[in-house]
C-alpha positions as a printed Julia matrix, in Angstrom:
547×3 Matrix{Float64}:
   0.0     0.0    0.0
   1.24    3.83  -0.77
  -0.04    4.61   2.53
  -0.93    3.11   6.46
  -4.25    4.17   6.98
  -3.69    3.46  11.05
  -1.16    2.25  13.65
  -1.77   -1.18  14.88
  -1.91   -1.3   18.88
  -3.68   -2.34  22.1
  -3.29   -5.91  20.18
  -2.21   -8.29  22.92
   0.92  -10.6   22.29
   0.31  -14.14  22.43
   0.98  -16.8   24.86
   3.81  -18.67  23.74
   7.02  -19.98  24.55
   6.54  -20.67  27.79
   6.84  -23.63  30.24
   3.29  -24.82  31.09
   4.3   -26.71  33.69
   6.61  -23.87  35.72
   3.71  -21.39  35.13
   0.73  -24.01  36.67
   0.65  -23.26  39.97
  -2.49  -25.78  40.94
  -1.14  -28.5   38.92
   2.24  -28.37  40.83
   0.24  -27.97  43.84
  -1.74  -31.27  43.24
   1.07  -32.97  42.43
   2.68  -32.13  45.67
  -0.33  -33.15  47.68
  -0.96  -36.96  45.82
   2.9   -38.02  45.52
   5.05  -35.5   47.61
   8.01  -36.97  46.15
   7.21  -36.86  42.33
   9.94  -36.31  40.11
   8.65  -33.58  38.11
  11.33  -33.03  35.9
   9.81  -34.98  32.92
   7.07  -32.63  33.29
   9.01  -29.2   33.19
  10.9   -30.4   29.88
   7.26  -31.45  28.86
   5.95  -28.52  30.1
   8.39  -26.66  27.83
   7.85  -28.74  24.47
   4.1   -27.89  24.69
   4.2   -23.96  25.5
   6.58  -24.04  22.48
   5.85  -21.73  19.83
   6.81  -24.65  17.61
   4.25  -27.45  18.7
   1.23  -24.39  18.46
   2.04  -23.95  15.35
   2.29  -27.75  14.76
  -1.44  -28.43  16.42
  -3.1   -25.76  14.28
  -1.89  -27.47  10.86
  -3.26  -30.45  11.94
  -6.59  -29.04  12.76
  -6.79  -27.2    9.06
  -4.69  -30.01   7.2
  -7.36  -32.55   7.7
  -6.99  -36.39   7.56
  -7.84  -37.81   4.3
  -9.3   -40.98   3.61
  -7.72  -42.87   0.49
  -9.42  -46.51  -0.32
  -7.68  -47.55  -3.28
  -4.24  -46.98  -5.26
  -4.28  -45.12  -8.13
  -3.8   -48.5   -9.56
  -7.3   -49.5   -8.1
  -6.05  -51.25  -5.36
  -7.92  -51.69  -1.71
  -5.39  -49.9    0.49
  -8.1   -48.15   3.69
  -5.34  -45.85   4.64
  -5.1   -42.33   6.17
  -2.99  -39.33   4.99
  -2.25  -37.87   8.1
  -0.39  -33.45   7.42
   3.29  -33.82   8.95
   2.26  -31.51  11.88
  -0.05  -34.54  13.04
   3.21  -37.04  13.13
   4.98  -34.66  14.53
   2.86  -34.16  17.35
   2.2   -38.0   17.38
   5.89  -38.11  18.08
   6.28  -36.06  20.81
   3.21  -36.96  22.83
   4.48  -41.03  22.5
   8.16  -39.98  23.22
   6.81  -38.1   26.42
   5.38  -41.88  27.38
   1.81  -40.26  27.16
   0.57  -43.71  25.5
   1.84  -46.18  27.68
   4.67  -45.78  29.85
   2.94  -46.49  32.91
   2.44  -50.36  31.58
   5.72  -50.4   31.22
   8.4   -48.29  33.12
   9.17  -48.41  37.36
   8.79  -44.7   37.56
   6.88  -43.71  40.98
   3.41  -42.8   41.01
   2.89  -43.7   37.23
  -0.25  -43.05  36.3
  -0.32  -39.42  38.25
   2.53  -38.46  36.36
   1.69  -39.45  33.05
  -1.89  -37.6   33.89
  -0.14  -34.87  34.55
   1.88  -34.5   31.59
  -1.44  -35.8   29.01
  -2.91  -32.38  30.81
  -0.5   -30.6   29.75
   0.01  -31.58  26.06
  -4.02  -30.84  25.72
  -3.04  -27.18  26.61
  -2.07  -27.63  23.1
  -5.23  -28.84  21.57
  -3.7   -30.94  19.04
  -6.62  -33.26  18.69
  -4.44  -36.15  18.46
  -4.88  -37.62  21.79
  -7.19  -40.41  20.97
  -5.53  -42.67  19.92
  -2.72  -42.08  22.5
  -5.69  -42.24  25.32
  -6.49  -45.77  23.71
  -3.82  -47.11  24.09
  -3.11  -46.47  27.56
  -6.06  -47.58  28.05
  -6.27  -51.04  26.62
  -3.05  -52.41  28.67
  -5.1   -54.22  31.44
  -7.81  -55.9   29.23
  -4.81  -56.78  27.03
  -3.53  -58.81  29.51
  -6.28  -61.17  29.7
  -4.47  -62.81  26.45
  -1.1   -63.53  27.69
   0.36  -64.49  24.6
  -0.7   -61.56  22.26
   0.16  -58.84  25.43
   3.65  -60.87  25.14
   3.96  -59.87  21.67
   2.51  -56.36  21.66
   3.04  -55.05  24.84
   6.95  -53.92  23.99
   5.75  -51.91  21.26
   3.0   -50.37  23.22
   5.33  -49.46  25.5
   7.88  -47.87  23.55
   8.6   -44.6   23.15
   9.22  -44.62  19.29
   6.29  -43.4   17.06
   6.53  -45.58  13.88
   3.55  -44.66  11.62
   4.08  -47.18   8.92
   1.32  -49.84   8.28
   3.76  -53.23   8.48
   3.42  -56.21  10.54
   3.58  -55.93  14.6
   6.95  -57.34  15.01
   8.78  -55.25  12.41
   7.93  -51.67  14.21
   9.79  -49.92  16.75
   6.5   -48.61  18.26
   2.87  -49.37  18.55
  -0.62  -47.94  18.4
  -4.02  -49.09  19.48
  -7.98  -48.13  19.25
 -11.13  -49.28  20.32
 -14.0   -50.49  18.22
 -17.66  -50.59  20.42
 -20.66  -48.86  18.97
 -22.95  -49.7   16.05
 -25.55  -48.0   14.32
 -28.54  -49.17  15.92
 -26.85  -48.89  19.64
 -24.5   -46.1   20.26
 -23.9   -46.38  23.57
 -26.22  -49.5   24.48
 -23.21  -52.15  23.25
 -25.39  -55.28  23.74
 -27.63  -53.91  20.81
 -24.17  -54.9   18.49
 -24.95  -56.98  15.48
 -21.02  -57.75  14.48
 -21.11  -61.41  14.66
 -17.96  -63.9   15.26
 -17.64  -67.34  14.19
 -14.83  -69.46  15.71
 -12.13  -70.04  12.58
  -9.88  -72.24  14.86
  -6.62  -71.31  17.33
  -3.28  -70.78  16.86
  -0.22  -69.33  19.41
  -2.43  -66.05  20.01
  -5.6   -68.7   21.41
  -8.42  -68.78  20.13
  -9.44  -67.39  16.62
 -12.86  -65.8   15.06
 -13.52  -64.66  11.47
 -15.67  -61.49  11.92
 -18.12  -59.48  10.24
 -20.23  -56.55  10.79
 -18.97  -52.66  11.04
 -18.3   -50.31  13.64
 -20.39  -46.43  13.33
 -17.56  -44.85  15.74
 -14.0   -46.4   14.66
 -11.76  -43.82  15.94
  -8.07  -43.73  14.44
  -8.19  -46.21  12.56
  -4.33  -46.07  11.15
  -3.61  -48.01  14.66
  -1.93  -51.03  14.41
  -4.65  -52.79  16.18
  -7.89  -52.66  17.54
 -10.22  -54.01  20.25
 -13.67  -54.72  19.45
 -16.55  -56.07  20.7
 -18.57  -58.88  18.58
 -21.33  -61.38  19.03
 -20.68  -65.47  19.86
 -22.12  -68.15  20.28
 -22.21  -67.4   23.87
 -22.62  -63.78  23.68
 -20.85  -60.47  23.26
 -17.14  -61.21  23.3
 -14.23  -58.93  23.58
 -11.94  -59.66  20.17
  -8.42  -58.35  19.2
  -8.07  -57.06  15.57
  -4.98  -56.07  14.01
  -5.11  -54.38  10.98
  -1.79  -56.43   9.05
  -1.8   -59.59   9.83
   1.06  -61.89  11.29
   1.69  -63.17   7.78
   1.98  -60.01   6.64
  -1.41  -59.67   4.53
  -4.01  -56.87   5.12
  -6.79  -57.59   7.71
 -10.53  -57.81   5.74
 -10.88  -53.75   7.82
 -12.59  -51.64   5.35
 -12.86  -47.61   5.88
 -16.21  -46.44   4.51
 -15.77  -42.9    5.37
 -14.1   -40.01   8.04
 -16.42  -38.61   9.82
 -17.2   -34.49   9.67
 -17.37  -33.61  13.35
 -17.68  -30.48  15.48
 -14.04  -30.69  16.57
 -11.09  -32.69  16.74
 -10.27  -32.21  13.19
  -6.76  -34.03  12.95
  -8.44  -36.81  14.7
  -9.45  -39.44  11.84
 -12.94  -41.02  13.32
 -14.52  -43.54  10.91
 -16.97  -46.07   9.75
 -15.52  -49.32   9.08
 -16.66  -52.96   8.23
 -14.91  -56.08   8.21
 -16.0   -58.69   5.72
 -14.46  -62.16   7.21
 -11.54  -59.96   9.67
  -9.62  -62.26  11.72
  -9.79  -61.78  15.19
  -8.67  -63.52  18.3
 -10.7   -63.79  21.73
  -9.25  -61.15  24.92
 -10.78  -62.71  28.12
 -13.3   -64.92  28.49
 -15.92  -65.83  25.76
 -19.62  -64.02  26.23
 -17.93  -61.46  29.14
 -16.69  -58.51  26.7
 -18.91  -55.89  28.1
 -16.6   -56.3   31.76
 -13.87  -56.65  29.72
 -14.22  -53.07  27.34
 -15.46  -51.02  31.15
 -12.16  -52.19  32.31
 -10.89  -49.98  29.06
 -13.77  -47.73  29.67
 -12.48  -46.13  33.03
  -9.41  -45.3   31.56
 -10.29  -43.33  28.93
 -13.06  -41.46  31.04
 -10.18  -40.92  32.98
  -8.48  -39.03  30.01
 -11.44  -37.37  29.43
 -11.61  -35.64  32.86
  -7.82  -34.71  32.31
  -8.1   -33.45  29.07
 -11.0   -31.04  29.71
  -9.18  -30.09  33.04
  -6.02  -29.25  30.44
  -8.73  -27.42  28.09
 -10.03  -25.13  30.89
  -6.48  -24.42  32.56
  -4.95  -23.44  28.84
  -8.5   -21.08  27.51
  -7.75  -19.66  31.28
  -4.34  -18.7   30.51
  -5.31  -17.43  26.93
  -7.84  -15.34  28.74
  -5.57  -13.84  31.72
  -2.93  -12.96  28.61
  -5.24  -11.5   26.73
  -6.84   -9.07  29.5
  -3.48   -8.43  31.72
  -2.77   -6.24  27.81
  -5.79   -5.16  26.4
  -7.22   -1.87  27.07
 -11.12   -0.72  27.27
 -12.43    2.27  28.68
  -9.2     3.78  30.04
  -8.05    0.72  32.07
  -6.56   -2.83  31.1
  -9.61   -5.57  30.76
  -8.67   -7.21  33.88
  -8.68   -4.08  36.07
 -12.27   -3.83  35.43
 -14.16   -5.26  37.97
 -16.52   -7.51  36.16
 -13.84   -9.14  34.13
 -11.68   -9.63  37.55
 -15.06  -11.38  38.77
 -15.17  -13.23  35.39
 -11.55  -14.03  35.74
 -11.48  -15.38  39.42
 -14.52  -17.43  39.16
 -13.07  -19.21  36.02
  -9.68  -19.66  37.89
 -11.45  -21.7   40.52
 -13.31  -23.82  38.23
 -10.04  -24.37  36.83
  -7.77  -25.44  39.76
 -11.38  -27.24  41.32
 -11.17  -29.75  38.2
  -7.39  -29.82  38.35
  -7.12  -31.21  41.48
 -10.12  -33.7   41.0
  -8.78  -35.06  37.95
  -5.21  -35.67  39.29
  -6.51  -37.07  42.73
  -8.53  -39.67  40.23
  -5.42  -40.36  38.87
  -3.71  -41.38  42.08
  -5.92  -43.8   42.75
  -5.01  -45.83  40.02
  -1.42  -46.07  41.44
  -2.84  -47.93  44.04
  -5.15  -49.74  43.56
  -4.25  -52.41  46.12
  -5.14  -50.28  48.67
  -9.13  -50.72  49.65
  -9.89  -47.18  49.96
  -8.46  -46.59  46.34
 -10.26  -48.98  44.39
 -13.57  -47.53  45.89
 -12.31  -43.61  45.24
 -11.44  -45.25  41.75
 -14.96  -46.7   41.11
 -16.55  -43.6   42.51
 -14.29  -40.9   41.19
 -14.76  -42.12  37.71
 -17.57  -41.33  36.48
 -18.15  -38.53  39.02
 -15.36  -36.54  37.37
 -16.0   -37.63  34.05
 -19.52  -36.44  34.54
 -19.02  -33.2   36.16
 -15.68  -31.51  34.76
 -16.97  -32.08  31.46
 -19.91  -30.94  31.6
 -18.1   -27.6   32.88
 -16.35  -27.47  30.15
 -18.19  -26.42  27.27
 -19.65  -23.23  29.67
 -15.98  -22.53  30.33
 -14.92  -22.55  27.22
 -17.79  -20.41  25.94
 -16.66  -17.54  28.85
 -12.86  -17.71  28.66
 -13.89  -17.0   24.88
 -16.04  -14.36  25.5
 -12.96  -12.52  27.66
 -11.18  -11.99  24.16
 -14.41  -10.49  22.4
 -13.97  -10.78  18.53
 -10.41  -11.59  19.22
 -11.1   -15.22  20.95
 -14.01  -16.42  17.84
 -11.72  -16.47  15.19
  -9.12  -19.17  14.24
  -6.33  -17.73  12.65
  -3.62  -16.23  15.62
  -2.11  -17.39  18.59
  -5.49  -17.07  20.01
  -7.51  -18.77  17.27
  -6.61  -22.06  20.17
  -9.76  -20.4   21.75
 -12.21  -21.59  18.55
 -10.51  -24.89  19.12
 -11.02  -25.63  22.21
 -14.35  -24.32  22.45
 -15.26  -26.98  19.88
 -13.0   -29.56  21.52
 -15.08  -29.36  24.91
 -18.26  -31.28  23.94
 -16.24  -34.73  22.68
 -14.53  -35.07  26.26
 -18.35  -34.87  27.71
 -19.54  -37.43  25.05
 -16.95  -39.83  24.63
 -16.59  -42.64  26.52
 -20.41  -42.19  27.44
 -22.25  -39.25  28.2
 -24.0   -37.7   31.25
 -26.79  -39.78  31.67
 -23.88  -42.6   31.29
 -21.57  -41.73  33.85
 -24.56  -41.11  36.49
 -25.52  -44.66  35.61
 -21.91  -46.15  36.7
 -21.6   -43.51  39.53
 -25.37  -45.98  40.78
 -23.21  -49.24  39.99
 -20.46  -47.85  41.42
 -22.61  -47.5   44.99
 -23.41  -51.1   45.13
 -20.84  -52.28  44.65
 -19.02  -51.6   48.26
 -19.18  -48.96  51.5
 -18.95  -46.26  49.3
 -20.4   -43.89  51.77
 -17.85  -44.85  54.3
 -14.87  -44.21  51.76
 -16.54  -40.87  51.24
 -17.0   -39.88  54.26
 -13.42  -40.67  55.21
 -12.05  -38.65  51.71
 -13.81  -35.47  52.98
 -12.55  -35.46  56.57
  -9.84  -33.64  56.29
 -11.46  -31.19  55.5
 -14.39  -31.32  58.06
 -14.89  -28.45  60.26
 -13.2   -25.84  57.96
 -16.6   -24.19  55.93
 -19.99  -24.61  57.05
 -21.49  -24.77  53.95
 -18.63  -28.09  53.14
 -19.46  -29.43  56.58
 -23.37  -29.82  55.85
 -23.05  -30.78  52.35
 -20.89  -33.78  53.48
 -23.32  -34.76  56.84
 -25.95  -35.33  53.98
 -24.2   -37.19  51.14
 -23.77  -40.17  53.06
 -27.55  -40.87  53.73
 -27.96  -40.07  50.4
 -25.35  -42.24  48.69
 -26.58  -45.21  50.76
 -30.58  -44.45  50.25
 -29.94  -43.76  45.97
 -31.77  -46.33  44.39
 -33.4   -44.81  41.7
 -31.95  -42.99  38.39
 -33.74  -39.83  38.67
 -31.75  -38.2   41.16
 -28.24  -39.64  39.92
 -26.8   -36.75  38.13
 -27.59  -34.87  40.92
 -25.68  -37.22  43.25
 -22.8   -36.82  40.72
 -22.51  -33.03  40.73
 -22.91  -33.11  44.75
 -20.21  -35.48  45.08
 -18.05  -33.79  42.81
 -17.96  -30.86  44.77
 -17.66  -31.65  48.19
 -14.47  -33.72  47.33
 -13.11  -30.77  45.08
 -14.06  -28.39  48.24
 -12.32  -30.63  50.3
  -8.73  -30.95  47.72
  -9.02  -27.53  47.46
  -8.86  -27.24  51.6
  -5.5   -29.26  51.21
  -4.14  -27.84  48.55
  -5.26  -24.18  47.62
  -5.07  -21.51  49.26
  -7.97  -20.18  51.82
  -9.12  -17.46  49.3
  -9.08  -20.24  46.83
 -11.05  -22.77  49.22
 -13.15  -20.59  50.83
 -14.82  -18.33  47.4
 -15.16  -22.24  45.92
 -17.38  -22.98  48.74
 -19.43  -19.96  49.21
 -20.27  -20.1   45.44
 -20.49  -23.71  44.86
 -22.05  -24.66  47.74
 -23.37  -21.98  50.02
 -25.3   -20.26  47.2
 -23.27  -17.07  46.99
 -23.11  -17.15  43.32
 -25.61  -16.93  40.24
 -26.14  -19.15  36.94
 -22.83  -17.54  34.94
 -19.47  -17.11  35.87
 -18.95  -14.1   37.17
 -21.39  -13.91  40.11
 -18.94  -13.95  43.03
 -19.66  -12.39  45.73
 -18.21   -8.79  46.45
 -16.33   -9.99  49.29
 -13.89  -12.36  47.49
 -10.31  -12.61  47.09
 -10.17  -11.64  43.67
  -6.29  -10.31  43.46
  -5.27  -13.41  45.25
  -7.47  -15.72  43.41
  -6.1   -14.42  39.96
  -3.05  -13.98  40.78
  -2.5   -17.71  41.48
  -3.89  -18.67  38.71
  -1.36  -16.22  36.43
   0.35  -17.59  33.39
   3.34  -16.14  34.87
């Protein structure tokens, strides 16, 4: 142009470059309180890798470059494979060689599975939308198992911390990949409504073999190297593994019909597949695959918790950039006092969901101990129920902190449009609301649930009225629950009396005590940003500071 027609200013710089894991003050804080001695280094060099201007940049091409779907050669040759943009591999890369997939299967590090939460929390900051299939296979480890001789085989290469994309035969990669294949047309989320049948074909080394046929409506990554799925027997629904090249070397009978077009998670390839005489071989015991896919299932809900907790903690950092620089009405957005009440409400939905999802996570580390395999079964779905369904309102008012700014995708803040489309999968995958407050009932019969919950709050007993009467009643009311129309309500209550009481241990009292007078004393309104005028806003935000 000849001429400017204006100077550009009052444009905020974005948030990059710098060490998620130094600037989290609430994750470092949970940490602390569920494995005192962690070794946290992994996570600052993690931390570091995903605040990188590089690996932004990286997650956004992956997101526009979409996955495409290519069926045959241009010879017209079958080949069902994937084109995944380079930005995806190289983010595939760094999340396995972080161990994000499976290195608590497979390593002696302490406290495992809370520090590989921690540092799958952390890459989501990124929004990459590549985390399914790295959630899957974390998660299908312990059903795995149940066929010694094919965990044998696979479980090195699940384990590793190589990413080897080629399609080739198990034993000639340095790394491997796995997915999960459940729901059908006709059932969605009501498995025992699958049509897929599975007729015995005879055994070999791996046990017993099935030729299978059917399709799958939600077969997500489906460039793994193998798959679990569930099919009919002759005994009933049976828990099958699937590879997609066979130990001879062939092609499985796996054929992609089509990617879906979703919402979000657009580097993600989710598909429709059918297998036309697929060999498969038998995980577990024949007829009992439902048990055997939940034991998969509370895994990946655990993910999902995590990675909406990482969603909420990065579109509140985004936010607290963005108004700490930007100017309106002759002060900077986040000296005005309804964005400060904005800001500090969102912080402690933030660091709430934080510490829930990471004290889930430490009770899979021990799971020998009594106590944790009840906070396991009740935790669960509790915070796969709850801090999802916070996320998509969070989302929604971190974004509406940037204005204009925030609903656009190109930018360092265009990560806003992201994860504001990102939110709703973590709330439906894996089984929605009505889902999880179905398990969180199972869950209660299953053993003295209210005594474990009792005992998880008492720490915190006597330190907020409003904490103290919530927790006299939930006990009564976790025994008396027998009927589904008060369940999600159960779920929410429970959520936040053990968040109140985490927070009591971990936060500080401004922290703890505007969580409780919102959440649960009824100080607060149907937004965020209905604090009451007597909280610790400076302290509150200033925790919670990208900084």
């Amino acid at each position: 142009m000849a001429a400017a027609t204006h100077e550009v200013f009052n444009q905020p710089a974005p948030l990059v470059d710098a060490n998620l894991f130094a600037i989290n003050r609430p994750m470092q804080a949970a940490l602390k309180f569920n494995a005192p001695a962690l070794d946290t280094a992994p996570l600052q060099k993690l931390g570091q890798v995903a605040g990188s201007g590089e690996m932004q940049a990286h997650a956004r091409l992956a997101n526009v470059h979409t996955p495409q779907l290519k069926t045959h050669s241009r010879f017209g040759h079958r080949i069902d494979q994937v084109e995944f943009h380079s930005s995806y591999h190289a983010l595939m890369t760094e999340a396995v060689g972080a161990g994000l997939h499976g290195a608590p299967w497979g390593e002696g590090a302490a406290s495992p599975h809370l520090l590989r939460a921690a540092g799958f929390m952390l890459f989501t900051e990124l929004e990459p939308s590549v985390l399914c299939p790295i959630s899957m296979s974390y998660a299908v480890a312990p059903a795995l198992r149940d066929n010694p001789a094919i965990y044998k085989d696979w479980s090195p290469g699940l384990t590793s911390r190589a990413y080897d994309l080629a399609l080739k035969v198990w034993r000639d990669k340095a790394g491997l990949t796995m997915g999960m294949g459940m729901t059908e047309k006709q059932g969605g989320s009501d498995v025992r409504a699958n049509t897929t049948r599975a007729e015995p074909a005879g055994s070999d080394g791996w046990g017993q073999r099935f030729t299978v046929t059917g399709h799958k409506w939600f077969f997500s990554a489906p460039m793994c190297d193998a798959f679990l799925i569930l099919a009919q027997t002759k005994t009933g629904l049976s828990c099958l593994f699937l590879p997609r090249v066979l130990p001879d070397g062939s092609m499985n009978q796996l054929f992609i019909q089509r990617l879906k077009d979703k919402l979000g998670n657009k580097a993600n390839a989710s598909s429709e597949v059918e297998f036309v005489g697929a060999t498969a071989w038998l995980v577990g015991e024949e007829g009992r695959g439902v048990p055997q896919i939940l034991a998969m299932g509370t895994m990946t809900r655990l993910d999902c918790a995590l990675g909406t907790s990482g969603l909420m903690r990065q579109a509140l950092s985004i936010a607290l950039n963005h108004t700490t620089q930007r100017k309106a009405f002759g002060k900077t957005l986040i000296d005005q006092p309804l964005m400060k009440n904005v800001l500090a409400d969102l912080a402690l939905e933030s660091e709430a969901a934080t510490a829930l999802a990471l004290r889930l996570a430490r009770s899979f580390d021990h799971l020998d101990d009594p106590h944790e395999q009840v906070m396991s079964r009740l935790l669960t779905p509790v915070a796969k129920f709850w801090i999802c369904k916070r996320g998509s309102h969070f989302a929604q008012e971190a974004m509406e902190c940037l204005g204009g700014n925030g609903y656009v995708e190109e930018g360092g803040e265009g990560i806003m449009a992201r994860i504001y489309r990102e939110m709703p999968l973590n709330s439906i995958w894996e089984g929605a609301g009505n889902i999880m407050a179905l398990d969180l009932l199972r869950a209660l019969r299953k053993a003295d649930t209210a005594a474990a919950l009792a005992q998880e709050l008492a720490p915190a007993r006597g330190m907020h009225r409003a904490l103290d009467h919530l927790a006299d009643r939930l006990p009564a009311r976790v025994e008396e629950m027998a009927t589904e129309m008060e369940a999600r309500r159960l779920a929410q209550d429970v959520a936040l009396a053990v968040q109140a009481a985490l927070l009591a241990q971990t936060a500080p009292p401004e922290v703890f005590g505007a969580f409780c007078d919102s959440r649960l004393d009824g100080q607060w309104g149907h937004s965020f940003g209905s604090l009451g005028s007597g909280t610790g806003f400076d302290a509150i935000i200033e925790r919670a500071m990208p900084r």
